[in-house]
C-alpha positions in Angstrom: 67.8 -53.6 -0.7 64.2 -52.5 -0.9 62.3 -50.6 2.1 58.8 -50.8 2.4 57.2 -47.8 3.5 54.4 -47.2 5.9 52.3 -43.7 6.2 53.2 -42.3 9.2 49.9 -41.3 11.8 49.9 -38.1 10.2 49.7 -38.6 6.9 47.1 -41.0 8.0 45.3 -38.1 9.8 45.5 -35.8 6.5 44.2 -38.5 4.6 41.0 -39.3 7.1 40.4 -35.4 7.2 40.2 -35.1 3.1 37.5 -38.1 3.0 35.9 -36.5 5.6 35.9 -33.3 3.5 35.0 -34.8 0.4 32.1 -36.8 2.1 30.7 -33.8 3.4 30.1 -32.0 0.3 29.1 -35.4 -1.5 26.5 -35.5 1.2 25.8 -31.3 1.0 25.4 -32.0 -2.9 23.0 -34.8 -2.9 20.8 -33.1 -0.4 20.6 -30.1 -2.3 20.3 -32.1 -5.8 17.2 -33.6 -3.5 15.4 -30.4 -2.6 15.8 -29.3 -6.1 14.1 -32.5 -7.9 11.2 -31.9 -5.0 11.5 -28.6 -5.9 10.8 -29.3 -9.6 8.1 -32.2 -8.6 6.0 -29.5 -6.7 6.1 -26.6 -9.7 5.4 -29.1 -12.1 2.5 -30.5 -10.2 0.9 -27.2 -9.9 1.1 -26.4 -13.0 -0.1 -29.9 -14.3 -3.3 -29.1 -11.6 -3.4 -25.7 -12.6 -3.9 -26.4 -16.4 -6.7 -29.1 -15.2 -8.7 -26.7 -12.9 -8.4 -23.7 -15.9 -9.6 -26.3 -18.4 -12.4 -27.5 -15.6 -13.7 -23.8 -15.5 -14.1 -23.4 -19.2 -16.3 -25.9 -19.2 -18.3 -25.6 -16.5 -18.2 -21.4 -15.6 -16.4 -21.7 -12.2 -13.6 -24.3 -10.6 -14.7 -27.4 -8.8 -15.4 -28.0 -5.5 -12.3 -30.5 -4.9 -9.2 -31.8 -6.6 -10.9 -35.2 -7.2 -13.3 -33.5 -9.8 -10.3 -33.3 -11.9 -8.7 -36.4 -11.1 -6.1 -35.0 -9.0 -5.2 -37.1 -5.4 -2.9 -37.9 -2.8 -0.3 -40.6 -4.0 3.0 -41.1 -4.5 4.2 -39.0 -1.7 2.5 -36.3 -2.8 0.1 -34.4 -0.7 -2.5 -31.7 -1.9 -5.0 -29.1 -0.2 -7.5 -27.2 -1.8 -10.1 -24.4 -1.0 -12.4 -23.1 -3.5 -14.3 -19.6 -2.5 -17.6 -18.2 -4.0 -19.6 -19.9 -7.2 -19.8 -19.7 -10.4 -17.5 -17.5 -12.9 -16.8 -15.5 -9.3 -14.9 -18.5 -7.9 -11.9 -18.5 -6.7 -9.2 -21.3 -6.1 -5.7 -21.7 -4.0 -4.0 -25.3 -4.0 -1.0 -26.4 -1.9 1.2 -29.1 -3.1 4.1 -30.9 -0.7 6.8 -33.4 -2.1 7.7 -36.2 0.4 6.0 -33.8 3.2 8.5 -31.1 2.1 9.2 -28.1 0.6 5.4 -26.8 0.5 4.7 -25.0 -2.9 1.2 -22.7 -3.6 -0.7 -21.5 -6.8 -3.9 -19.9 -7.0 -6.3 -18.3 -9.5 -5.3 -14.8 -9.3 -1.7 -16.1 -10.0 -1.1 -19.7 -11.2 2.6 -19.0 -11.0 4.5 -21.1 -8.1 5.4 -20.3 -5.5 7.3 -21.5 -1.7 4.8 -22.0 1.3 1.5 -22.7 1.6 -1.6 -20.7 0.3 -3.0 -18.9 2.6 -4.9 -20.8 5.1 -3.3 -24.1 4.2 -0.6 -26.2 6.2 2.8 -26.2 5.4 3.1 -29.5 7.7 5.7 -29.8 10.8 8.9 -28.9 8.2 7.4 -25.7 7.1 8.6 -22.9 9.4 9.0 -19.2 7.9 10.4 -16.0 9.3 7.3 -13.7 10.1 8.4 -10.5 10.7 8.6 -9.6 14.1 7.2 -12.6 15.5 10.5 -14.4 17.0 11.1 -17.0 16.0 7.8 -17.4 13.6 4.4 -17.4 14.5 4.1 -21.2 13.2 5.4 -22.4 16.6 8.2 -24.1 14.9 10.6 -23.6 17.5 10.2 -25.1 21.2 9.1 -28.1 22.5 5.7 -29.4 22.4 3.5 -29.4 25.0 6.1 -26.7 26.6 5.5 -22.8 26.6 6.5 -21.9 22.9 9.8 -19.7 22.5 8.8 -16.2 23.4 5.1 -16.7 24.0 4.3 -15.9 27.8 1.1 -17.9 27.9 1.0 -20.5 24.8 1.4 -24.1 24.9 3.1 -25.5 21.9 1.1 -28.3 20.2 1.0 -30.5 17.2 -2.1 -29.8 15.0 -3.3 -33.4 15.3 -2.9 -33.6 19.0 -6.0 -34.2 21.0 -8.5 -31.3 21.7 -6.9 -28.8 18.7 -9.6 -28.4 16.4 -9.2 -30.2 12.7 -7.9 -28.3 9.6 -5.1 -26.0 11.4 -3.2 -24.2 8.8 -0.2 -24.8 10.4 1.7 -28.2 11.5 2.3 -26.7 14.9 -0.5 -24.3 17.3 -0.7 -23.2 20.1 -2.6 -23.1 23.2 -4.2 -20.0 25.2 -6.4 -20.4 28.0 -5.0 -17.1 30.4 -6.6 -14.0 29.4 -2.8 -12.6 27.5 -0.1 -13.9 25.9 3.2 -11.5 25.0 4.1 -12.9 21.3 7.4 -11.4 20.7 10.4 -9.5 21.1 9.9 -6.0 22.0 10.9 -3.6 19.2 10.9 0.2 18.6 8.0 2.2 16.9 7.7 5.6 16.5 4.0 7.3 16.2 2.3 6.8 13.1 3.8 3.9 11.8 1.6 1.6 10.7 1.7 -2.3 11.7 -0.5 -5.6 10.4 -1.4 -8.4 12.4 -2.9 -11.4 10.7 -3.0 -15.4 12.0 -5.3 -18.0 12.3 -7.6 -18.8 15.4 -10.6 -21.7 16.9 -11.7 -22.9 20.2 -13.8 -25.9 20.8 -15.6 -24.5 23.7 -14.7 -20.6 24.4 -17.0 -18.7 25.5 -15.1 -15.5 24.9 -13.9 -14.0 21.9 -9.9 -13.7 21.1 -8.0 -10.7 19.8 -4.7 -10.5 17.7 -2.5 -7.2 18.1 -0.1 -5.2 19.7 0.8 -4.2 22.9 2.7 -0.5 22.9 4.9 0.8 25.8 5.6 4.2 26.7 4.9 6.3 29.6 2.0 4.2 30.0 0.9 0.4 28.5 -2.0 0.1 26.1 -3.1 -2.7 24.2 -4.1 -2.1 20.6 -6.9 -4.4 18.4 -5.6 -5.7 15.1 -9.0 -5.8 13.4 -12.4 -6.6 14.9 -12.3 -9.5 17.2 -12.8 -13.4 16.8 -15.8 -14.4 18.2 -16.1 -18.5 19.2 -16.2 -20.7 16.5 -14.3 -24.4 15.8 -13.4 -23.4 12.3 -9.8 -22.1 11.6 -10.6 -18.4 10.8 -8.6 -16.0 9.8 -8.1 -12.7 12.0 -6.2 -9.4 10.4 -6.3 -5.8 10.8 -3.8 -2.8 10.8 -2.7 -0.9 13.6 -1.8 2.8 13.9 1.0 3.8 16.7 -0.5 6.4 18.4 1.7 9.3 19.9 3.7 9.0 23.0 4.5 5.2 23.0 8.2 3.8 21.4 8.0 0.3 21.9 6.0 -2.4 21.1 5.1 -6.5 20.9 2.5 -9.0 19.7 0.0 -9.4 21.6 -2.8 -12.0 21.9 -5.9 -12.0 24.4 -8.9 -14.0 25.3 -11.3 -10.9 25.4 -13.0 -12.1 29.6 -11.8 -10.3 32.5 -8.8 -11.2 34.4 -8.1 -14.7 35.4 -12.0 -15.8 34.2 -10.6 -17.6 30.8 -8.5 -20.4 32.0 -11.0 -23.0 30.8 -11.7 -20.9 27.1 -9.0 -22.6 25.5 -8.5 -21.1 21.8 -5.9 -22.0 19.9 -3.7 -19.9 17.2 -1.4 -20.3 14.2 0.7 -18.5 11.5 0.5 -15.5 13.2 3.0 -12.8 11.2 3.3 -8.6 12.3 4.9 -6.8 9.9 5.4 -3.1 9.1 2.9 -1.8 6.2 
């Protein structure tokens, strides 16, 4: 006499959990088989622009002004910036390159080899979000909601670049917003005296009146508030602000530290807003 045979709700339930398990990394594969191929599209784009903008300044002692000289544009889900500095045979290029909005890839004429991220001054778009350094979590402002105080920033309203008021050409897909006179950047950390620390990020108003400062507060006995590099003074271009920072004797703790340069309480209509802001030890 034959039987017929049904699983039982285990088996059923060992069967369920290795489709599940072999969906997963079907669906961990192809995403990674993705990010390579956009990978590959992005290095082989800059090199194909690369080779143009190289065979450009042959011909004419210095690289173009834009990509279109060249014949290179936006298409295909593809997405370029360019910035050429100085003239002539002293010019200078740096290109950015992103696949599907993703995976932001750089070259430039000092080196025309590849690389992850954005050149400097260029936006990695909204998907782009590195570790700088000490800045917690990055000083892209990738973490956070917008148009909520961004993670760790005391006095900085997250924003999207293209949002009303923030000025065009951010080199970041995220900013933020800084009308009080000081904003706390980070997590506290240990120093020690003479260590050395950079600041860098990127800063514009629309209407300040005051100039803006990136740097470090240090805690010891007493609070001081350290410059990193001269300060910004108003202007609606995306300009870059840098500068090193010595830790003077008697302080052992530090953190970023932004500032709207007017008194106390006499900036909250200055807005100027900030981006890719990274400390790091030298």
């Amino acid at each position: 006499m034959l039987k017929n045979h049904a699983f039982t709700v285990v088996e059923l339930l060992i069967v369920i959990a290795v489709i599940g398990i072999l969906a997963s990394i079907t669906i961990v594969s192809y995403n990674g088989i993705q990010d390579r191929a956009r990978e590959n599209a992005a290095i082989a784009e800059l090199k194909s622009v690369s080779n143009k903008l190289e065979t450009y300044y042959s011909a004419n002692a210095g690289y173009p002004t834009s990509l279109a000289t060249v014949g290179v544009a936006n298409s295909g889900g593809k997405t370029f910036q360019y910035t050429r500095s100085g003239t002539g045979i002293s010019s200078t290029y740096g290109v950015t390159v992103m696949i599907d909005g993703l995976q932001p890839h750089n070259s430039n004429s000092d080196d025309q080899t590849p690389t992850k991220g954005p050149y400097d001054g260029h936006s990695g778009g909204t998907t782009y979000c590195p570790d700088d350094g000490h800045v917690a979590i990055n000083g892209y402002f990738c973490d956070g909601s917008v148009n909520s105080t961004a993670s760790l920033h005391s006095a900085a309203i997250k924003l999207l670049s293209t949002d009303s008021g923030v000025p065009a050409g951010a080199p970041g897909g995220y900013v933020s917003r800084q009308t009080s006179r000081d904003n706390l950047g980070s997590n506290i950390f240990p120093v020690s005296a003479g260590e050395v620390y950079c600041t860098s990020g990127w800063a514009a108003t629309t209407s300040s009146t005051v100039t803006h400062s990136i740097g470090l507060m240090v805690m010891g006995s007493s609070n001081s508030w350290l410059r990193g590099g001269s300060a910004l003074a108003p202007t609606s271009t995306w300009t870059k602000l840098s500068g090193c920072i010595t830790i003077p004797s008697g302080f052992t703790t530090a953190r970023l530290w932004t500032q709207n340069d007017g008194g106390n309480g006499g900036t909250a209509s200055a807005a100027w807003y900030q981006t890719a802001i990274t400390l790091r030890k030298q």
